[in-house]
C-alpha positions as CSV (number, residue, x, y, z in Angstrom):
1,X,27.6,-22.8,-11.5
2,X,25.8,-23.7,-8.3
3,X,22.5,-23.6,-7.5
4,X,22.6,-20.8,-5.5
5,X,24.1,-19.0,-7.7
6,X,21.9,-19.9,-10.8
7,X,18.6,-18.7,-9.0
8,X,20.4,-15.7,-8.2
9,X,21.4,-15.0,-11.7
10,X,17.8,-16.1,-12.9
11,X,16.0,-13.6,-10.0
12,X,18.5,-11.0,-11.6
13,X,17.5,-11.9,-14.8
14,X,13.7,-10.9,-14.3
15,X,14.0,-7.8,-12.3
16,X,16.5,-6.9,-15.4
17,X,13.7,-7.8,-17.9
18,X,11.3,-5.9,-16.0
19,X,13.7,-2.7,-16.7
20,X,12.4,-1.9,-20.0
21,X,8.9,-2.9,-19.2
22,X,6.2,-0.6,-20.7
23,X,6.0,1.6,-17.7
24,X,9.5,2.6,-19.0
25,X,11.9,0.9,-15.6
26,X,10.9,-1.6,-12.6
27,X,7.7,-1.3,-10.8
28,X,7.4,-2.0,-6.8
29,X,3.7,-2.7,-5.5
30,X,3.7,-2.2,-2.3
31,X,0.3,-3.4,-2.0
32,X,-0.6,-7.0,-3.0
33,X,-2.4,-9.8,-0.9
34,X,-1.5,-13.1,-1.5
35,X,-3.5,-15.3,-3.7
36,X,-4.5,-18.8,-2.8
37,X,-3.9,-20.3,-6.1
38,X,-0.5,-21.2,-7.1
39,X,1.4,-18.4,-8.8
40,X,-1.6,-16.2,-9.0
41,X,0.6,-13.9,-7.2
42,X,3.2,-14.1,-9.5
43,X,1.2,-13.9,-12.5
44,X,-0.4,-10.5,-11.4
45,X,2.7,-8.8,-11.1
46,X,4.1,-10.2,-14.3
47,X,0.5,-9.1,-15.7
48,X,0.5,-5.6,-14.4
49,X,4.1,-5.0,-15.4
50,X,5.2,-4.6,-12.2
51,X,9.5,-6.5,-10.8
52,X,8.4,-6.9,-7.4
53,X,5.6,-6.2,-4.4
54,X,4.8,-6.1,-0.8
55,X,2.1,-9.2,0.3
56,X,0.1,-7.6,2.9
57,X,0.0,-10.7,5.4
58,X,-2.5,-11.3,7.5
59,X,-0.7,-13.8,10.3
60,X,-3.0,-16.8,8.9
61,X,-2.0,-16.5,5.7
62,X,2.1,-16.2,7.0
63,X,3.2,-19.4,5.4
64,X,2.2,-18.9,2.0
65,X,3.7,-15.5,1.9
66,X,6.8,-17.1,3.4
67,X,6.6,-19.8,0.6
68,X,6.3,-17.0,-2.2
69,X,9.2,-15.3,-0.9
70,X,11.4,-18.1,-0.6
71,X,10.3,-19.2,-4.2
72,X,10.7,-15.6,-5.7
73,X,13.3,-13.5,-3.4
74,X,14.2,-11.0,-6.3
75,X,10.4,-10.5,-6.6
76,X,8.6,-10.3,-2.8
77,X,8.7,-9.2,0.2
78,X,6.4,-8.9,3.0
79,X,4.3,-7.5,6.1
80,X,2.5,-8.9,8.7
81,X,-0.7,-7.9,10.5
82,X,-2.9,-8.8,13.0
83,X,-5.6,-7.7,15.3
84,X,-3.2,-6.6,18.1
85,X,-6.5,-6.6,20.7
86,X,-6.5,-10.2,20.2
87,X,-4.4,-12.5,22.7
88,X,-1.3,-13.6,21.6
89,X,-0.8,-11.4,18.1
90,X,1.4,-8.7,19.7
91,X,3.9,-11.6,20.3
92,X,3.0,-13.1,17.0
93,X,3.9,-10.0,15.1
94,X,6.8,-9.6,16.5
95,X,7.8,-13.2,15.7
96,X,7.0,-12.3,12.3
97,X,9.6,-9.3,12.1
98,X,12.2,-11.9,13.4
99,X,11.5,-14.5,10.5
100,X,11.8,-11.9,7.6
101,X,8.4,-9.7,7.9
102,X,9.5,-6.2,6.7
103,X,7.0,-4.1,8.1
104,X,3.6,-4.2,9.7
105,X,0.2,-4.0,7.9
106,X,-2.0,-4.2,6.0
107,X,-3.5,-3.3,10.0
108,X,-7.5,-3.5,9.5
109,X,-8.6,-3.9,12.6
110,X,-12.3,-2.7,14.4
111,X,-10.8,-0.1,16.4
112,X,-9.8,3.3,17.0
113,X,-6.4,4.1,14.9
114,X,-4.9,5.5,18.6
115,X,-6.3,2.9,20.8
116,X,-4.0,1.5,23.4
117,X,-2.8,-1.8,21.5
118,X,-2.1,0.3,17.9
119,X,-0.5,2.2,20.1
120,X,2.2,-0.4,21.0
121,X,2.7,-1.8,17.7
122,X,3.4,2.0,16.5
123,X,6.2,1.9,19.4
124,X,7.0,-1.5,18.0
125,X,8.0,-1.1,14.6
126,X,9.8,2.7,15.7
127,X,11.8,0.2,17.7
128,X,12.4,-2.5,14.7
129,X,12.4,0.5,12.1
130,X,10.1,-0.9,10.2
131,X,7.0,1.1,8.9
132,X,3.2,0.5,9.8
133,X,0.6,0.5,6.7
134,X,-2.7,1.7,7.9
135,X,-6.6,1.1,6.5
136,X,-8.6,4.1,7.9
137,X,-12.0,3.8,6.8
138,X,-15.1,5.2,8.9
139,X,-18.3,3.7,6.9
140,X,-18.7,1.4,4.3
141,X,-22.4,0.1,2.2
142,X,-21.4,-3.4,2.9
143,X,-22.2,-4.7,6.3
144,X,-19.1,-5.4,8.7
145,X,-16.6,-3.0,6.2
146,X,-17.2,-0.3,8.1
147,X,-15.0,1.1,11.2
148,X,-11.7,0.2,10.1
149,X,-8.9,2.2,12.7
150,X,-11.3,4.8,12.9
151,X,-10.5,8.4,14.2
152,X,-8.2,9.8,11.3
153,X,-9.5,12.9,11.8
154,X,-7.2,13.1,15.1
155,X,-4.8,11.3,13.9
156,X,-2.2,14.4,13.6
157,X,-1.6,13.4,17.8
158,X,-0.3,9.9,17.0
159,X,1.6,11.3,14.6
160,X,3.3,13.7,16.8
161,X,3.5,11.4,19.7
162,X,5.4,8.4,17.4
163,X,7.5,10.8,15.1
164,X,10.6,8.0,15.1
165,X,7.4,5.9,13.8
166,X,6.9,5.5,9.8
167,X,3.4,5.4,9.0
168,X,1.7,4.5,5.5
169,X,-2.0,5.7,5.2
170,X,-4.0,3.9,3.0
171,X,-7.9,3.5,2.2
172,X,-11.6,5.1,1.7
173,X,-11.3,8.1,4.6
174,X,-7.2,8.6,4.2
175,X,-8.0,9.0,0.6
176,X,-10.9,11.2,0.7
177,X,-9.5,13.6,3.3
178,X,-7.2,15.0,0.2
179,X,-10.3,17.5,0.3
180,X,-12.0,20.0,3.6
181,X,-15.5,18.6,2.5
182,X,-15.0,14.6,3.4
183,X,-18.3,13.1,4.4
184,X,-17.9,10.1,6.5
185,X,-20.3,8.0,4.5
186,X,-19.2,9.1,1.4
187,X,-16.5,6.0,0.4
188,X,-15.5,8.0,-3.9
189,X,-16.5,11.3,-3.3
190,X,-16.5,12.5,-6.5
191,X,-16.1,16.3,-7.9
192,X,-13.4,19.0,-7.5
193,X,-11.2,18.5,-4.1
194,X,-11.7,21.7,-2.1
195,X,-8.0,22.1,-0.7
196,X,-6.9,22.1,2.7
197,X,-7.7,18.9,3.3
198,X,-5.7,16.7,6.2
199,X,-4.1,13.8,4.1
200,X,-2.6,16.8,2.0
201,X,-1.5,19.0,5.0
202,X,-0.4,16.0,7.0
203,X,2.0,14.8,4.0
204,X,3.5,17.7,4.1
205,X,3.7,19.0,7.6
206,X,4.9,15.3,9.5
207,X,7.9,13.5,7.8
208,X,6.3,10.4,9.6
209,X,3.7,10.2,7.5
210,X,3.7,8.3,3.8
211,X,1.0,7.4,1.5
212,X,-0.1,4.4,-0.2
213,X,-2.1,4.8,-3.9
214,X,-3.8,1.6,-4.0
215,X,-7.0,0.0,-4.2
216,X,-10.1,2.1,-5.2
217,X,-10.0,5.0,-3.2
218,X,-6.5,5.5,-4.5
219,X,-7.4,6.0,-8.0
220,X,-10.2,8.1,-7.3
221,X,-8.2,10.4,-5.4
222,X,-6.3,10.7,-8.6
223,X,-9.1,10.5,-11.5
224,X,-11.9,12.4,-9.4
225,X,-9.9,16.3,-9.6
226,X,-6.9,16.0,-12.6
227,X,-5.8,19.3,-12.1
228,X,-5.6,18.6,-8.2
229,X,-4.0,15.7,-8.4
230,X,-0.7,16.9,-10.6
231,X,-0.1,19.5,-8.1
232,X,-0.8,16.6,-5.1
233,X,2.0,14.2,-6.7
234,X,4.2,16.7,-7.4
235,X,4.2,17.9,-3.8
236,X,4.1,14.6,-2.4
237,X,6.6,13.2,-4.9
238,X,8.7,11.7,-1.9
239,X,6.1,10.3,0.2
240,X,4.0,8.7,-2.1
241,X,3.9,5.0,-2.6
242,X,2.2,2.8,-5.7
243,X,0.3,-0.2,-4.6
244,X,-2.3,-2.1,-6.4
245,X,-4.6,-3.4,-3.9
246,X,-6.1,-5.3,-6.7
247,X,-8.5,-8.5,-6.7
248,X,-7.7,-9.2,-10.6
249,X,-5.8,-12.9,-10.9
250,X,-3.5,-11.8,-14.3
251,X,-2.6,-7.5,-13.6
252,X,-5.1,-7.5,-17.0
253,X,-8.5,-7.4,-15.2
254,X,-9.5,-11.0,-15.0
255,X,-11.9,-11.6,-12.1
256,X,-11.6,-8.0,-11.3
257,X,-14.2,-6.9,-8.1
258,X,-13.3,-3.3,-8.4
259,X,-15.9,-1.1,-6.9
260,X,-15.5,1.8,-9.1
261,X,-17.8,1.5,-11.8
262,X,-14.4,3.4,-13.7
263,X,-12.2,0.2,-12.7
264,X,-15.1,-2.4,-13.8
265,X,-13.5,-5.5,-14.9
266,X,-10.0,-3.8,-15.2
267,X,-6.7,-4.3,-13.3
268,X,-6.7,-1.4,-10.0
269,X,-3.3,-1.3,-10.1
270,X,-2.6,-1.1,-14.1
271,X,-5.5,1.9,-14.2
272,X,-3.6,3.5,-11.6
273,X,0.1,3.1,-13.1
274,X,-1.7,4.5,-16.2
275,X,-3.2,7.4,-14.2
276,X,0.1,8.3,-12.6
277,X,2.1,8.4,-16.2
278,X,-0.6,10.8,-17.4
279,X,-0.1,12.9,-14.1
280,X,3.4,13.6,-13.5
281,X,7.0,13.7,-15.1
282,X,9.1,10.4,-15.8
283,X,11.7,11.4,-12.5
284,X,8.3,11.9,-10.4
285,X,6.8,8.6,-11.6
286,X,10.0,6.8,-10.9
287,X,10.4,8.2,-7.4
288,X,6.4,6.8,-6.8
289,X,6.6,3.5,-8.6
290,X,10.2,2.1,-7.8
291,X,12.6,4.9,-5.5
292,X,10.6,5.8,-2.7
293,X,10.0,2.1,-1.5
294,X,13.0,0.2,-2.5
295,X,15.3,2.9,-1.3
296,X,13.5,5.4,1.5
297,X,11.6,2.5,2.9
298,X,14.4,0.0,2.8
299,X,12.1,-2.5,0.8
C-alpha cells in the first residue's frame, strides 16, 4: 500500500470512528479558529465529538490553517477573511479561494454589513459560489468588541440585491433578533422571545440566508425560550448550521472563556450539541450537525 493510499485509508478510518460517536453519527463544526499550539485543533474536535470543522481564517493565520488541512484532509477545511477596506485583502482573499479556501469569513470587520467593499466580496463569492459567514454585532461591554458589520437591521436589502449570494449569519445581534424586542446593548437577552423577530422571518422568507449556532449567543438563542426554540429548529431545519465558536483547548471545557455564566468553564460547542439533542428529532439533528454543511454547502 502506498502512502497515499494509507493516509487515505487512515482519514477514512476516523471519520468512520466518529460514526458511532455519542452524538449518535459524524459531527461538522463549522465554526472553529485555529489554535496556536500544536494539535490543539485537533484535540477539540476529537474532545467535543465532532469528524470534522470549518477554521475560520483570518489571512494572518492562513498558513497554519493550510498546515492543518494538509495534515488532517478527512478532518478540515477552511475560510478566509479579511478586512476588505484594507489595501490589498480583496486580492488576498481571492488568492485564498484559489489555494483551497472554501468560503469567506469569519468577516468581523468595523463597518457597516452593506458598505461598499462587503459589498464586493458578497459579489465575489456569488461568483466563486462559495458562501460568506457574517459576525453582526452592534455593542459589546468590552471596549473595541463593539460595531462588528453593523446595520443588520437593514440587512433584508443586501439580501435581495445578492440573492445568487449564500450568506451565514452568526453572532450577538443575528442571534438576538430571533425576537421583536432586541435592544442593541443587550449582547444574551434573556426571557421568552416575542416572535416576529427578523433572523426568524429572514430564514424563512430569503433562501440566501443560513444560520450559524455557535459561540455564546448561539446557545442562548436556544437555552433562553425552550419552547421557542423547538419550533425555531424545526422550521429552520435546513438552514441551520452547528458551529462551536469555542475557546476551550480539549471540546471538555479546559481553558474555557465563555461569557455565559451558563457555559462557565464548559465546552460552547458540547453545551450546544447537548442543547440541540434535547430540542429536536434525530433526522432534524442530523440535518444541523452533519447534512446541511457537508452536502447543501458543499463542505
Amino acid at each position: 500500500m502506498n502512502r497515499r493510499i494509507f493516509i487515505g485509508a487512515g482519514a477514512s478510518a476516523a471519520l468512520t470512528a466518529q460514526t458511532g460517536s455519542e452524538w449518535g453519527g459524524p459531527v461538522i463544526d463549522i465554526h472553529l479558529h485555529p489554535r496556536r499550539g500544536g494539535g490543539e485543533s485537533t484535540a477539540h474536535v476529537d474532545g467535543m465529538g465532532a469528524a470534522r470543522a470549518v477554521l475560520l481564517t483570518n489571512l494572518r493565520d492562513a498558513e497554519r490553517a493550510k498546515a492543518e488541512v494538509a495534515a488532517h484532509p478527512a478532518r478540515f477545511a477552511w475560510f478566509a477573511a479579511a478586512d476588505p477596506s484594507m489595501p490589498g485583502n480583496f486580492d488576498a482573499l481571492q488568492k485564498a479561494l484559489d489555494s483551497g479556501a472554501k468560503g469567506i469569513g469569519e468577516m468581523k470587520s468595523h463597518t457597516e454589513a452593506d458598505a461598499k467593499d462587503m459589498r464586493r466580496v458578497y459579489d465575489m463569492c456569488a461568483e466563486r459560489k462559495v458562501p460568506v459567514l457574517i459576525h453582526f454585532q452592534e455593542t459589546s461591554k468590552f471596549t473595541g468588541e463593539e460595531g462588528w458589520n453593523t446595520g443588520f437591521a437593514k440587512f433584508d436589502k443586501v439580501l435581495k440585491a445578492h440573492k445568487k449570494t449564500t450568506f451565514i449569519g452568526h453572532a450577538n445581534f443575528f442571534w438576538a433578533s430571533i425576537s421583536t424586542d432586541v435592544a442593541r446593548e443587550s449582547e444574551y437577552p434573556s426571557g421568552p422571545v416575542k416572535k416576529g423577530g427578523l433572523t426568524d422571518r429572514w430564514l424563512a422568507d430569503y433562501p440566501n440566508l443560513w444560520g450559524d449556532l455557535s459561540a455564546n449567543s448561539g446557545n442562548n438563542a436556544l437555552s433562553r425560550d425552550k419552547a421557542f426554540a423547538r419550533g425555531f429548529l424545526a422550521r429552520h431545519q435546513n438552514k441551520l448550521l452547528f458551529g462551536s465558536d469555542c475557546s476551550c483547548r480539549d471540546g471538555h471545557g479546559t481553558g474555557s472563556g465563555a461569557l455565559l455564566p451558563s457555559l462557565k468553564n464548559k465546552c460552547v460547542g458540547r453545551e450546544t450539541l447537548a442543547l440541540l439533542k434535547e430540542l429536536t428529532t434525530p433526522d432534524v439533528f442530523r440535518k444541523i450537525t452533519w447534512t446541511n454543511a457537508t452536502r447543501s454547502l458543499q463542505l
